[in-house]
C-alpha positions in Angstrom: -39.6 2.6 -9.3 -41.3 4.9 -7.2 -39.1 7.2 -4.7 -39.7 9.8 -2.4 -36.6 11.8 -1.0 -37.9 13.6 1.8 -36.3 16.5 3.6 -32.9 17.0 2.2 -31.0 20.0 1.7 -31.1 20.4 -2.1 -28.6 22.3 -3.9 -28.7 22.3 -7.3 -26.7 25.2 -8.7 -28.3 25.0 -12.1 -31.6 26.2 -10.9 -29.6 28.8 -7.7 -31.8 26.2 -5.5 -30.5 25.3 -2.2 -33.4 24.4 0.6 -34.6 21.7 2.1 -37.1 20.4 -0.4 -38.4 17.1 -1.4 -37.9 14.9 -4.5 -39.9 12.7 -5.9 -38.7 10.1 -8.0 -40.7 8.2 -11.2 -39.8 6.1 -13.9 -35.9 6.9 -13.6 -36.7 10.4 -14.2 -37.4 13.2 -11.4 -41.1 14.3 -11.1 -41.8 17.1 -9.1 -39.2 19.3 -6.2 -40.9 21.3 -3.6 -41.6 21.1 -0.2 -43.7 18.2 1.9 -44.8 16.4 -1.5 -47.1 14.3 -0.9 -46.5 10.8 -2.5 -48.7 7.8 -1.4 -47.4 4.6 -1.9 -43.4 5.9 -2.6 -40.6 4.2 -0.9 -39.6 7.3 1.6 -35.8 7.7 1.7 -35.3 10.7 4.6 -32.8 12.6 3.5 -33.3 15.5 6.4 -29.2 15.1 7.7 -28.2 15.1 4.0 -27.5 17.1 0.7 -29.4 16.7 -1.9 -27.3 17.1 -5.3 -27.4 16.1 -8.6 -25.4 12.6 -9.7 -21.8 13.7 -9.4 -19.6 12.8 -13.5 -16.3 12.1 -13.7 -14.8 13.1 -17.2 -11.7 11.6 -17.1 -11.5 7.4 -15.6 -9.5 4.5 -16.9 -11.9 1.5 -16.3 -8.8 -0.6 -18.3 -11.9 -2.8 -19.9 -11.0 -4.3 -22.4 -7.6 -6.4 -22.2 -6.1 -4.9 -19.0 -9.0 -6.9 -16.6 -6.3 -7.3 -14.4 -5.8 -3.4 -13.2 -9.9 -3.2 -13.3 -13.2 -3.8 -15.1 -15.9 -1.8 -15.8 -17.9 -4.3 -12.9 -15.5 -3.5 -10.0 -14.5 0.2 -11.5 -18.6 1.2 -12.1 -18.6 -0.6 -7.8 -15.8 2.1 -6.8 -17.7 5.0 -8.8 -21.0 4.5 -7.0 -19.3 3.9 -3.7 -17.5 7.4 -4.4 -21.0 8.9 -5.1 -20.6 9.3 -9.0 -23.3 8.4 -11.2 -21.8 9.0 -14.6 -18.0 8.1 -15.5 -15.9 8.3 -18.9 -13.8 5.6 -19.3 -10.8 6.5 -21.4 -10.0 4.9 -24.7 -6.3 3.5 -23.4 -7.4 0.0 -23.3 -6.2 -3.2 -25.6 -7.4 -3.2 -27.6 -7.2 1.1 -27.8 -10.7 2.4 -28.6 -10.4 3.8 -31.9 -13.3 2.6 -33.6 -16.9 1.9 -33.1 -16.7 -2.0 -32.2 -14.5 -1.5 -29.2 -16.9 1.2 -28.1 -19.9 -1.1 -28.5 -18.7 -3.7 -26.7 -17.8 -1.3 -24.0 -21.3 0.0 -23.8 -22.3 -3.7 -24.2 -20.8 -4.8 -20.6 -21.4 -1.5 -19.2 -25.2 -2.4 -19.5 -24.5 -6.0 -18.5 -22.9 -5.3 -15.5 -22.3 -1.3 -14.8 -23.7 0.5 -11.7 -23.3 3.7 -13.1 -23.5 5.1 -16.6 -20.7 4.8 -18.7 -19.6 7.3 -21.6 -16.8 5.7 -23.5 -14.3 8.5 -25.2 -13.2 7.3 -28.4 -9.3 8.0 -29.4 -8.1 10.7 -31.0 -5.9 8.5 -33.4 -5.4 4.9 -34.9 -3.8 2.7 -31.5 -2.7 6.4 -29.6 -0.4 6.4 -32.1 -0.3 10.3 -33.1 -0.5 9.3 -36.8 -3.4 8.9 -38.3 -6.8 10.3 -37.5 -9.7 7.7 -35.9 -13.1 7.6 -37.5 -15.1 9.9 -35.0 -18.8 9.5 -37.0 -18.5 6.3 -37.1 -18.1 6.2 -32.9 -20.1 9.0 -32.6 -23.2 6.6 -34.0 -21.7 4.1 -32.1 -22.2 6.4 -28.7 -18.2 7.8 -27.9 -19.1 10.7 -25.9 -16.1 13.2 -26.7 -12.5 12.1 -28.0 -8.9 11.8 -26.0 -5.6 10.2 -27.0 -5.1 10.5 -23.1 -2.0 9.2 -21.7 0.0 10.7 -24.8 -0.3 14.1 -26.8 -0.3 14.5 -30.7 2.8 16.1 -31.3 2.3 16.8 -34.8 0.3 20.5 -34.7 -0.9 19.7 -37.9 -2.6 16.7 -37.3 -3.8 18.3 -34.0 -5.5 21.1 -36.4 -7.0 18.4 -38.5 -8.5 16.7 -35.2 -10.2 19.9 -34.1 -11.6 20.9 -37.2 -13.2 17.4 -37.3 -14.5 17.6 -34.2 -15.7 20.8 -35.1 -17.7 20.0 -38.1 -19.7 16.9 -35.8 -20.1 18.7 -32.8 -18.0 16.8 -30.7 -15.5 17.3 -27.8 -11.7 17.1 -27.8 -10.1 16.2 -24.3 -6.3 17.3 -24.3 -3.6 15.8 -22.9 -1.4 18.4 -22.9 2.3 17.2 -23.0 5.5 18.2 -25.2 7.3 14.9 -25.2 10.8 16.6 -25.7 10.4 18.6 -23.1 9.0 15.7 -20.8 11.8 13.7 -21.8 12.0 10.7 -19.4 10.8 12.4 -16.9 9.0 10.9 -13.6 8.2 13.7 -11.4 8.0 17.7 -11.4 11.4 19.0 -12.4 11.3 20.9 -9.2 13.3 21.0 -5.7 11.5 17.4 -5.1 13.4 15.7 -8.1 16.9 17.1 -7.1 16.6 15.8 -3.8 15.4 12.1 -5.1 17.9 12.6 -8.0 14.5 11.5 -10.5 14.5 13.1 -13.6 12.0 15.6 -14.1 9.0 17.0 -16.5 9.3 20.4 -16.8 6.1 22.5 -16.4 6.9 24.1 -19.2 6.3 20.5 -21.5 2.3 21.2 -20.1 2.4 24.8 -20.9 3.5 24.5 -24.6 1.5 22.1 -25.3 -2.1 24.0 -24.1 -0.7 27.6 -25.5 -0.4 25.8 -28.8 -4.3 23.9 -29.0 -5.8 26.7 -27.3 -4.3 29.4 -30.4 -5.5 25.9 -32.8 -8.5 26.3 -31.0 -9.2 29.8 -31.1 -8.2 29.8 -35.1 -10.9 27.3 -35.6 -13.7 28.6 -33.1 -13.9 25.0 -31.7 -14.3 23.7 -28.4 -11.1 22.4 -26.4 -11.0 20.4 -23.1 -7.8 20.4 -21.3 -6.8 17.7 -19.4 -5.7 16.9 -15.5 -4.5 20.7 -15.2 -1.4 21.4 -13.2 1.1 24.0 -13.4 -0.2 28.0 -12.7 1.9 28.6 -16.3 -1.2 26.9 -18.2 -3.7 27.8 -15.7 -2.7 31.4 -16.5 -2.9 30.5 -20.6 -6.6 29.0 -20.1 -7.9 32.2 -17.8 -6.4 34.7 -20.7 -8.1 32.6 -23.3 -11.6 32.4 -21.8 -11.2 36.6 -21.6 -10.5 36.0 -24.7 -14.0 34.1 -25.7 -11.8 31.2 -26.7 -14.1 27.8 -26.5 -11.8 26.2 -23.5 -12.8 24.5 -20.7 -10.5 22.7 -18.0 -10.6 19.9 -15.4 -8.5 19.4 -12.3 -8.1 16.4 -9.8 -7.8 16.2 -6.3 -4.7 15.1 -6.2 -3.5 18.1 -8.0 -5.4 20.5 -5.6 -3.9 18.8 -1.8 -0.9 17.9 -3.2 2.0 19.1 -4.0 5.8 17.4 -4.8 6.5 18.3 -1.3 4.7 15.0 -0.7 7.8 13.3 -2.2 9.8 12.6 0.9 10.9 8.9 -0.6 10.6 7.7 -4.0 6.9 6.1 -3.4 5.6 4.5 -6.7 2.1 5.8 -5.0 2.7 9.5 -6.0 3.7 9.0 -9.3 0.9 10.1 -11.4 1.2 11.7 -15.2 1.1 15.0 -15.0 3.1 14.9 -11.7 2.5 16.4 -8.7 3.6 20.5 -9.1 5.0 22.6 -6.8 3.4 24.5 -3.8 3.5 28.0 -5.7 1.6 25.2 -8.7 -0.9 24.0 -6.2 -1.4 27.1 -5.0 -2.2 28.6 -8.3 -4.4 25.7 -9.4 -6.6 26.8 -6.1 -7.3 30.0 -6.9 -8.3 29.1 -10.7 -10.8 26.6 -9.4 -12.2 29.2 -7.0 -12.4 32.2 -10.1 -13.8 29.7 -12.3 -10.9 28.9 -14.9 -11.2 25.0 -13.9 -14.6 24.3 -14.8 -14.7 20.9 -13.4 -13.1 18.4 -10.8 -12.0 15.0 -12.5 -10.0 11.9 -10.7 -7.6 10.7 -14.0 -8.5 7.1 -11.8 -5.7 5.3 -13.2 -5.8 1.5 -11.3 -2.2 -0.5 -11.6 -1.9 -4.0 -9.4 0.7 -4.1 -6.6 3.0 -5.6 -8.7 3.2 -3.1 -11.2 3.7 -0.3 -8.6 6.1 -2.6 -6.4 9.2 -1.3 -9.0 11.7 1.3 -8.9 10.4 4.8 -8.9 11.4 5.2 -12.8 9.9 1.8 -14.0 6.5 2.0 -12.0 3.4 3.0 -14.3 1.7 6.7 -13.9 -1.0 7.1 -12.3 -3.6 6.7 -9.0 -6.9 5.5 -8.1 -9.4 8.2 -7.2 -13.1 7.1 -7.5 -13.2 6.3 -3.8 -11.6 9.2 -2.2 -12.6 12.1 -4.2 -15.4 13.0 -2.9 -14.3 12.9 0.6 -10.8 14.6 -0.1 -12.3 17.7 -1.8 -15.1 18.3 0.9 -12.6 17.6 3.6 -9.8 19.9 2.0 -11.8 22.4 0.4 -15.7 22.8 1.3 -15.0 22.4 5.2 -11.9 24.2 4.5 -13.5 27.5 3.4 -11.7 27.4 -0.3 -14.9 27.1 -1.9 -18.9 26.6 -1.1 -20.6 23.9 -1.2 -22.3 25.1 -4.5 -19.2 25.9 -6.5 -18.1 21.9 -5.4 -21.4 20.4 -7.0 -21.4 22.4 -9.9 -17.8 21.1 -10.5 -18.5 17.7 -9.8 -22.0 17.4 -11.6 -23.7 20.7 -13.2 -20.5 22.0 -15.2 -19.6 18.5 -16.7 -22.9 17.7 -17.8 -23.3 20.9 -19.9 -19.8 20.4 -21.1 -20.5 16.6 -22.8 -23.9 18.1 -23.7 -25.6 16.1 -20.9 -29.1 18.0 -20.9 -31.2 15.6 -19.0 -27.9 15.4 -16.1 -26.7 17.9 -13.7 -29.5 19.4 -12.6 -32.5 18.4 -10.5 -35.5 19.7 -12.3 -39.0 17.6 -13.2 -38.0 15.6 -16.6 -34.1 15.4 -15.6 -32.6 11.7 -15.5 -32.9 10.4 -11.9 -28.9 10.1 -11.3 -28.4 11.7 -7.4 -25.6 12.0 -5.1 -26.5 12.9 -1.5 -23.8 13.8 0.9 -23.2 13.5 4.3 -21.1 16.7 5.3 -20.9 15.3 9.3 -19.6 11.5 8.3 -16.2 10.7 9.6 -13.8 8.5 7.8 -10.5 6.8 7.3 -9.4 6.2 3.9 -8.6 2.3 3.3 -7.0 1.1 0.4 -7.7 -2.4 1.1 -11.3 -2.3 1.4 -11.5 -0.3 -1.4 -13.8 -1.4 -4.5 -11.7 -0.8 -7.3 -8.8 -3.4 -7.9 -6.3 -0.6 -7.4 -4.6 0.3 -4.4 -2.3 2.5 -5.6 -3.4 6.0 -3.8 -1.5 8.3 -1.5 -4.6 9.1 0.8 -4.5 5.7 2.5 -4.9 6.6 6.2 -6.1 10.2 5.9 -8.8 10.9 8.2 -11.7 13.2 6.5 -14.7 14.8 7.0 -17.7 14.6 5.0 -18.6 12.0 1.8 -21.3 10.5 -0.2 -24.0 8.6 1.8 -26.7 7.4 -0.9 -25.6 7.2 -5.0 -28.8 7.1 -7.0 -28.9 6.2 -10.7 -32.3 6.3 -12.8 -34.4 6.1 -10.2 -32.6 3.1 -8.3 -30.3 3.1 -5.3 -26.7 1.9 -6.1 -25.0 2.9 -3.3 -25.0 1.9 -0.1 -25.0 -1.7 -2.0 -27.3 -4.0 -0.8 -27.0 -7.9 -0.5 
């Protein structure tokens, strides 16, 4: 387990590095960075056409393991995550049975190890079966290894009980990730209550039912001096509320997907199940808005919400299909297409999105950064590779993405975790 990755640009905005350097690999951990390390005996890996950053984390996945095996599993849904250059994923507690306590998130870091090729955090639930009602045990899946805590998919409604949940986060240490959604306001909604859901006649979620809902756990939040994640941000309402809170010194941090940045309901020319995704897709002035709060730093991270559904389940009527899109396998790709090529933001500002700013923000010290003593976990890019998103040779059981056929520029190349090389996969 000896590795020497020679001549690759390295950026690693934790350090302000970015140079072609080498890196030299022992052990699962990184040994020494500089330039023309001398390594007799290490398996070379020439990196000199390609990036150099550290493992890209994805905060916010659905690997549907267990009970839903037949959307995904962590085997096939860890398969997509290396292929999309991630090395580190959290798998969200909606799965049957809902992980609410420490046995479900044992045996989800029990097949993880058995058949994972990336690392796998589980988030525990916020509540007893995502019911809103009563409180989960978080020490007892803390000890068990839950990474941070979600009822994502759903929002506790009750602000009480949402004040109870921070303040016992609060007293462990551990992270809250918000799904931020009034259900009166979302009603039965299926898409953005916008000029898209008047011309489809779909009944639409108002941005407002996202707004409410982060104004009122961000003032919870700032009460109680705890930390807040908010969820899959969308509308420029509650990326306005989280920029006035960080002035503020308030403890919140925010994630945004890729969908959410190229995307807009203007996408919506038919009532394709494949853009239906929870919350939806915003308007232009939304998208717009979301762009420049990823750019001035109010969306700390980039996060897919990979939400796999079979055909079947998407082959419905618009209002009956599930929420939600694959993203593992595009991600990548889309946001260096759309946004590094594009000018929107550096190359830096993308990895420290997709690797340096999550890792600090689940307390990740050994990740994110490429430094002597961090874990092994790498991501190297190939910013010249040409490529055609298809859905049918993707990795992941889902399909269900609206990038299928978009030609992009740039994309992972090699996914490294502890030491060893996941991706490309060999026979």
């Amino acid at each position: 387990m000896r590795m020497l990755i020679k001549g690759g640009r390295v950026v690693d905005p934790a350090s302000g590095t970015d140079a072609a350097l080498d890196v030299l690999v022992e052990g699962g951990r990184i040994a020494a960075v500089g330039p023309r390390i001398d390594a007799p005996g290490a398996d070379v890996l020439d990196a000199s056409r390609l990036v150099v950053a550290p493992g890209f984390i994805d905060m916010h996945v659905h690997l549907r393991e267990p009970g839903q095996e037949h959307k995904e599993t962590i085997a096939t849904g860890t398969r997509a995550a290396a292929a999309g250059g991630f090395t580190t994923v959290c798998a969200m507690p909606n799965t049957s049975p809902v992980n609410d306590r420490r046995e479900v998130t044992e045996t989800i870091l029990a097949r993880a190890a058995a058949g994972g090729l990336v690392h796998v955090l589980p988030i525990g639930a916020l509540t007893l079966g995502l019911r809103g009602v009563e409180l989960a045990d978080f020490a007892s899946q803390i000890a068990a290894g839950a990474a941070a805590f979600s009822d994502d998919g759903r929002c506790i409604q009750d602000p009480g009980l949402m004040r109870r949940a921070l303040a016992a986060a609060k007293a462990l240490g551990a992270l809250i990730i918000d799904h931020c959604e009034d259900a009166a306001l979302a009603e039965e909604g299926v898409v953005h209550a916008g000029a898209a859901s008047r011309r489809l006649g779909l009944p639409g979620i108002p941005a407002a039912s996202e707004e409410a809902m982060v104004r009122r756990d961000i003032l919870l939040a700032e009460e109680l001096g705890t930390r807040i994640h908010i969820a899959h941000l969308s509308t420029r309402g509650a990326a306005r509320l989280v920029r006035e809170a960080k002035a503020r010194g308030v403890k919140v941090t925010a994630e945004a997907t890729p969908h959410h940045l190229v995307l807009d309901d203007a996408a919506l020319t038919a009532p394709d199940t494949r853009y239906k995704v929870n919350p939806p897709l915003r308007s232009a002035e939304d998208r717009k808005a979301l762009l420049e709060a990823v750019k001035d730093g109010t969306v700390d991270v980039f996060a897919t919400d990979h939400a796999p559904h079979t055909l079947g389940e998407k082959a419905t009527p618009f209002e009956k299909a599930p929420f939600g899109m694959v993203g593992l396998e595009t991600a990548v790709p889309v946001l260096l297409d759309r946004l590094v090529s594009a000018g929107v933001i550096s190359l830096s500002r993308f990895v420290e999105m997709s690797s340096t700013a999550p890792a600090r923000i689940l307390g990740l010290a050994a990740k994110g950064r490429i430094a002597p003593g961090a874990d092994a976990d790498l991501t190297l890019l190939d910013l010249a590779a040409k490529s055609v998103v298809d859905a049918a040779a993707f990795c992941s059981k889902g399909r269900n993405t609206p990038f299928d056929g978009w030609r992009l520029r740039g994309g992972p190349a090699v996914t490294i975790v502890s030491g060893r090389v996941v991706f490309p996969f060999r026979p």
